[in-house]
N, C-alpha and C positions, 0 to 999 in steps of 0.2 A: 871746766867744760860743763856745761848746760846738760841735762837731760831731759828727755821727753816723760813726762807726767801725762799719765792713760788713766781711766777709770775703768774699774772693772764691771761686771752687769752687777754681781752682789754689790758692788758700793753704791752704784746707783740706786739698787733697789733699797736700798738702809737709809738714801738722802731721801728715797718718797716716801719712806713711810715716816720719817721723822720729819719731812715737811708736813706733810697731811696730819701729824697730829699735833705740831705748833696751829698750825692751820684751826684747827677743832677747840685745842686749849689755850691758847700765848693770845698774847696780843702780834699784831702785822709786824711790829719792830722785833721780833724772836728770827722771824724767817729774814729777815735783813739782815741781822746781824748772824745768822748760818751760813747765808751764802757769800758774806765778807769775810769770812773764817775760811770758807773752802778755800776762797780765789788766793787769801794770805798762804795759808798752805802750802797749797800747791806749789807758788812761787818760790817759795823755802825750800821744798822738797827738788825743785828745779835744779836749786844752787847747791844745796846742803844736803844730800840722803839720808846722810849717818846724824839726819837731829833726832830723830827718836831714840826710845829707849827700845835695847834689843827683846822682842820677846821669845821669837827663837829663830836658829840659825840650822841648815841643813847644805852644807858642804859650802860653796860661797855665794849662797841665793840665803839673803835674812828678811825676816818680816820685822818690824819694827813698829812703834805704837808712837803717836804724836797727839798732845791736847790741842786743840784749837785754841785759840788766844782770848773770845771774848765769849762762847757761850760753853757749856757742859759737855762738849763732845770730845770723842775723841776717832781717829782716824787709824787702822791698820793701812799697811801698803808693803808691798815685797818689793827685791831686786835684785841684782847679781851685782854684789859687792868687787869682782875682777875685773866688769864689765865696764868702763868706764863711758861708754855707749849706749850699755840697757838702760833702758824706759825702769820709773819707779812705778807703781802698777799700784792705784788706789783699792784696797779690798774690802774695806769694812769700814761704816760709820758706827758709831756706837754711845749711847748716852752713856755720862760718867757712870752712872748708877746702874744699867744695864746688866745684866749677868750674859757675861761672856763664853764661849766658845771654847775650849782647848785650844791654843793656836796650833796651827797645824798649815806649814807654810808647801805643805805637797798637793795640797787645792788647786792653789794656784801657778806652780808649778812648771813650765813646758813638759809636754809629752815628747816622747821619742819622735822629732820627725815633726813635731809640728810647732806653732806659736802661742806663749801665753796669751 
């Protein structure tokens, strides 16, 4: 069964800022070849959830880490592992090289009562 693939605002906001500076430094073919990485992705993560690597797990919601296939990124995304319904939820882009975050899969979360 297929799941629904969301993006989250921080992912979004980690795709503009890593477009805006291929955009400044790369050549036009860097942002081609990112945004044919996302769409790969995503479709993976559609079929597959458990293709990344776990980076942490908090009851049966795991965040998991994924390389993209053709350029230096890499992608966080959460989901409810029991849920064979829940949406995999894009949370973070990240250059290889980036210094990262503590993962910390309670960001993203659902609240009491409401939707991630």
């Amino acid at each position: 069964m297929a799941r629904r693939v969301r993006r989250h605002a921080d992912f979004l906001a980690d795709v503009t800022r890593q477009l805006a500076w291929l955009a400044r430094n790369r050549e036009t073919s860097w942002i081609d070849r990112l945004r044919t990485d996302l769409i790969r992705v995503t479709e993976l993560l559609d079929r597959y959830p458990g293709a990344g690597a776990v980076l942490e797990r908090q009851r049966s919601i795991v965040l998991r880490r994924v390389v993209l296939p053709s350029t230096p990124y890499l992608a966080w995304y959460v989901y409810d592992e029991e849920r064979p319904d829940a949406e995999v939820i894009l949370v973070r882009l990240f250059h290889a090289q980036q210094r990262r975050p503590a993962p910390d899969p309670s960001r993203w979360l659902p609240r009491a009562g409401s939707q991630v």
